[in-house]
C-alpha positions in Angstrom: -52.1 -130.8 -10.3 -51.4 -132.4 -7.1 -48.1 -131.5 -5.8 -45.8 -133.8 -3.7 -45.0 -130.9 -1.1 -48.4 -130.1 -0.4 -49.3 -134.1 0.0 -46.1 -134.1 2.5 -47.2 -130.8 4.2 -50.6 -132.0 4.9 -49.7 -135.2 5.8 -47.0 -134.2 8.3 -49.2 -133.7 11.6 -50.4 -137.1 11.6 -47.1 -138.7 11.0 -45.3 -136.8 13.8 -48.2 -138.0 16.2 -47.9 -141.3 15.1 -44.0 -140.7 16.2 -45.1 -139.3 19.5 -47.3 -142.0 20.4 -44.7 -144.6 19.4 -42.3 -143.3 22.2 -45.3 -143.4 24.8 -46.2 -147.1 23.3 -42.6 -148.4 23.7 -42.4 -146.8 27.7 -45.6 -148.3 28.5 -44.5 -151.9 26.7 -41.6 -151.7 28.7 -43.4 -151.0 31.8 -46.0 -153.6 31.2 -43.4 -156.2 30.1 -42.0 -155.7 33.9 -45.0 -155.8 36.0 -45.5 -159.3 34.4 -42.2 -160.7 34.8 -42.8 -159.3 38.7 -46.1 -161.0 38.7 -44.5 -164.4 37.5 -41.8 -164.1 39.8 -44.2 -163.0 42.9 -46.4 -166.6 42.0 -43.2 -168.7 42.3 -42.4 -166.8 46.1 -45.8 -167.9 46.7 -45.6 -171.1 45.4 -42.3 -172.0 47.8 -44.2 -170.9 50.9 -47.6 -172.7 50.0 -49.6 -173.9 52.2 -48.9 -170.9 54.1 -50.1 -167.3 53.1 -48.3 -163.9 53.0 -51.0 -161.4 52.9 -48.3 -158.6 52.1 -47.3 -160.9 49.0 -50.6 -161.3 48.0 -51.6 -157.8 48.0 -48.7 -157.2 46.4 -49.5 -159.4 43.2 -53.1 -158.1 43.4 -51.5 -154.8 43.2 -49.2 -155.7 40.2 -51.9 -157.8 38.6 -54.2 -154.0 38.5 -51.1 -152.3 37.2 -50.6 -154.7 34.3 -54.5 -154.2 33.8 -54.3 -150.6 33.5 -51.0 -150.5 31.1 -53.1 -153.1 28.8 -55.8 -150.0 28.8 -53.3 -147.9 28.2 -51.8 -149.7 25.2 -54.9 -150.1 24.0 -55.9 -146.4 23.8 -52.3 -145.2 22.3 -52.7 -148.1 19.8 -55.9 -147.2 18.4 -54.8 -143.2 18.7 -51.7 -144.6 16.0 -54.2 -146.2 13.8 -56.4 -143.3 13.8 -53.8 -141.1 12.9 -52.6 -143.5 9.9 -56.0 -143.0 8.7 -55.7 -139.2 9.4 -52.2 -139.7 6.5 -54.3 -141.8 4.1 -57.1 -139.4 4.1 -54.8 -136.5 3.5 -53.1 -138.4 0.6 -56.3 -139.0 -0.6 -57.5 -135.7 -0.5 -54.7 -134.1 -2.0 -54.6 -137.3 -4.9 -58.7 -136.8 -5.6 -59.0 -133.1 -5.2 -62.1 -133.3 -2.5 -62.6 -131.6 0.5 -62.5 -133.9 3.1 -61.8 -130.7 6.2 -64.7 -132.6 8.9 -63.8 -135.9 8.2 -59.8 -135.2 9.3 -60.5 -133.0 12.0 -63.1 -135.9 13.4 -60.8 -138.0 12.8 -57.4 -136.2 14.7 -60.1 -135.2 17.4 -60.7 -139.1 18.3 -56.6 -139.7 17.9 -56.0 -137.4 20.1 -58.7 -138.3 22.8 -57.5 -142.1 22.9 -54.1 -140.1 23.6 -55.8 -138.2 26.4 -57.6 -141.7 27.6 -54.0 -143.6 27.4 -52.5 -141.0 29.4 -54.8 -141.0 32.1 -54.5 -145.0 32.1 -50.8 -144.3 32.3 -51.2 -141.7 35.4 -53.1 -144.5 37.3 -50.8 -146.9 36.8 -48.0 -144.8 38.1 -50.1 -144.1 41.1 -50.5 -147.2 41.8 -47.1 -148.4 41.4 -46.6 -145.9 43.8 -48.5 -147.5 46.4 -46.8 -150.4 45.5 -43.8 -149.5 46.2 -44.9 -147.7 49.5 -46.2 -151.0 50.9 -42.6 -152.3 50.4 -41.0 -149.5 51.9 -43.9 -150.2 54.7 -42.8 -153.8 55.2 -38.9 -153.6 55.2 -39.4 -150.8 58.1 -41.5 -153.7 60.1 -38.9 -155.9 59.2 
């Protein structure tokens, strides 16, 4: 007989991941939501000074634009590490409901949530380092200034 504690129990490491890699998915929306409102409001500086060219605000967009990339990477990977681990619940359920042994096919299957974690989190650590640079060629131009 299948009880509803042990389907909770074994069920409760894929949940709290997919918890976990909510939080990171709402910092890196929030992050990603900025560097394309920056990015839009970059093009319209540019458009005001056009014909002329600013190759500090070009550089900057193309540095923005990068960012953005990498956070959509980034997004990506955490998303697909959520989905996995929704699988990972279902399976559990299913194993518990069924009475199989279904061991490989959850480890496999936390193993790859938590490398798209890993991946996500190195997307994330580039795009940090770049907005870092970023924000050291503004520092950069307001000493010129």
């Amino acid at each position: 007989m299948v009880t509803y504690a042990a389907t909770l129990s074994n069920a409760l490491t894929p949940i709290t991941l997919i918890s976990g890699v909510g939080l990171l998915l709402l910092a890196m929306s929030a992050r990603y939501n900025h560097t394309t409102d920056r990015v839009r409001q970059l093009l319209k500086e540019r458009k005001k000074i056009l014909p002329r060219k600013d190759s500090d605000l070009e550089r900057a967009i193309n540095l923005i634009y990068e960012r953005s990339h990498l956070l959509k990477n980034a997004i990506l990977a955490v998303t697909i590490s959520a989905a996995f681990s929704g699988i990972l619940v279902l399976v559990s359920i299913l194993e518990n409901i069924l009475n199989l042994k279904l061991e490989v096919w959850k480890s496999t299957i936390l193993l790859t949530a938590v490398i798209f974690i890993v991946t996500s989190t190195i997307f994330f650590v580039m795009e940090v380092h770049l907005s870092l640079k970023a924000l050291g060629l503004s520092i950069e131009k307001r000493i010129r200034s």
